[in-house]
N, C-alpha and C positions, 0 to 999 in steps of 0.2 A: 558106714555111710549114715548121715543123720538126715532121722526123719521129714517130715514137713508137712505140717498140722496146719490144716485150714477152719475154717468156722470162727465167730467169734466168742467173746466169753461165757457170752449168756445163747448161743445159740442152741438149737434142738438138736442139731446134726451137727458132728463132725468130721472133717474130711482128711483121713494119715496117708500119707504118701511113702511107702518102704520099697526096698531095693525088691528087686527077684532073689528067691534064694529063700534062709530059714531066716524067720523071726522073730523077736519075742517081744510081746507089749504087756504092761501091765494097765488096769484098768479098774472101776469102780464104778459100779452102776448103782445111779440114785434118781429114783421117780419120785413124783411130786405130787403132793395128792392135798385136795384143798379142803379144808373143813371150818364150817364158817366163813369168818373171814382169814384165815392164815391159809398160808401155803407149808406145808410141812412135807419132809421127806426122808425115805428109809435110807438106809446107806446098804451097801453087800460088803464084801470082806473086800480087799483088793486083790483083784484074780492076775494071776500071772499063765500068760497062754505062749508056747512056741509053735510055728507053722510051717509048712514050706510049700511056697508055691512061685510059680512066673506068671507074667503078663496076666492076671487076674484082678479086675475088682470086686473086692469082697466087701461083705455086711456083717456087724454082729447082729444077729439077733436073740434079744432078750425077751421075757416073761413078759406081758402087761397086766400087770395085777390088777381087781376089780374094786380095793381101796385101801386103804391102809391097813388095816388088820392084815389084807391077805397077803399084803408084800414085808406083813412084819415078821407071819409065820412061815412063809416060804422063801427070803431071800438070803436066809443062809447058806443054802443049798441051791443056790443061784442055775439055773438049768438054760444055758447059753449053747446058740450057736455061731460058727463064722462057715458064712456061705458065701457062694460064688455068684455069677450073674444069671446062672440056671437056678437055683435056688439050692445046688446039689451041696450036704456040707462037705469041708476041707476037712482033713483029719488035723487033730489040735493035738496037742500034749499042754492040759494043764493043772496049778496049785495052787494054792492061797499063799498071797503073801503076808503072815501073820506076825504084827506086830504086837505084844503087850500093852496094855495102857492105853491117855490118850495118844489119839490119832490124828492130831491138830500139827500141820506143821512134818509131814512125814519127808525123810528124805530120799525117794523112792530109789534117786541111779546109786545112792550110797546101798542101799537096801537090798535091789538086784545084782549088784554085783560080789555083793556077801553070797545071796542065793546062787549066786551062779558060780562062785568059787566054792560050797559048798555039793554043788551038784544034784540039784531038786529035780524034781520030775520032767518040768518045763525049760529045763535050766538050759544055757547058747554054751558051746565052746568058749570056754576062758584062756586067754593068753597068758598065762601065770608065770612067776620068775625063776621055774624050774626050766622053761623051756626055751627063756632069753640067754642072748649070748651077748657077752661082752661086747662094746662096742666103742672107738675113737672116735671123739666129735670133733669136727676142724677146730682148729681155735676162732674161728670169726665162721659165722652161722651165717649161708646165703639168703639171702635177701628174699625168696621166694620159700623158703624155711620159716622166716621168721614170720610171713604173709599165712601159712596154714597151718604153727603153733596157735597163732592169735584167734584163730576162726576153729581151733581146735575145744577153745575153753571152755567149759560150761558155768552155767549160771548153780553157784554152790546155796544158795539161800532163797528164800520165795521174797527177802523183800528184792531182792538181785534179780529174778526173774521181772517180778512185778513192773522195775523201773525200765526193762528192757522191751515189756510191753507195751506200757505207755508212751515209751519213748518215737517207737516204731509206729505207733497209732497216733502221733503227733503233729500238727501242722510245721514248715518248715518256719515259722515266726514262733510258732513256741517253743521248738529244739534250740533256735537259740536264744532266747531269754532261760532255759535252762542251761545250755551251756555256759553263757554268760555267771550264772547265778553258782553253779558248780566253781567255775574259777575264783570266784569269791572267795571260796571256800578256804 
């Protein structure tokens, strides 16, 4: 089941909406700390957490570091919780999801689902093709088939994201002068 992310780009809070049952989010936590006139900010490693809870709204909470320096020497070791509406924590399993290099442009569900076929600490059950069976596909794909392939897809690239953002954030006068302007194409 796929999630469903509220907040918007630039907002302080954001709000994930996941099933009952086990989880796994991965995330990256980057406070912002002003000096001068810039705004500058640490990055953490990108954490990968699995959970399992029902009917609960949770929080992560993080560190507030007292300014730069301190969240440059302590955000490796990122000291995170996810609590409940008591404040009680949930029990987590989690790792870092460690990529080499830059980090610009990361493909995180190509990334997790390496980790999760690998089998990490935090890692979700993988349906893998040891455990598929053979299957016949009609020759002509019902019509409500082809309705929850289509809504199946994911966005494989950020500028592919990006334009399904804006798109969605669009007035209905500008969706179609961009429609219009795609067909050009």
């Amino acid at each position: 089941e796929k999630a469903k992310l509220s907040g918007g780009f630039f907002a302080s809070e954001k709000t994930l909406t996941l099933p009952d049952g086990v989880n796994q989010v991965v995330f990256r936590y980057a406070p912002y700390f002003n000096q001068g006139n810039d705004r500058l900010s640490v990055e953490s490693d990108a954490i990968v957490a699995r959970f399992d809870t029902a009917n609960a709204e949770l929080t992560i909470e993080v560190p507030k570091y007292r300014n730069m320096r301190d969240a440059e020497e302590n955000i490796k070791d990122l000291d995170w919780k996810l609590v409940d509406g008591s404040g009680k924590a949930v029990a987590v399993d989690q790792d870092k999801l460690i990529k080499p290099g830059m980090q610009i442009g990361r493909d995180y569900v190509r990334e997790i689902e390496d980790y999760n076929r690998a089998g990490g600490t935090a890692a979700v059950a993988f349906a893998g093709a040891a455990t598929m069976q053979p299957v016949t596909l009609p020759a002509k794909i019902p019509e409500d088939m082809k309705q929850a392939r289509a809504t199946a897809v994911k966005a494989d690239s950020t500028a592919e994201e990006m334009l399904h953002f804006w798109y969605q954030k669009a007035d209905a006068e500008t969706k179609a002068r961009f429609k219009a302007y795609i067909n050009q194409q």
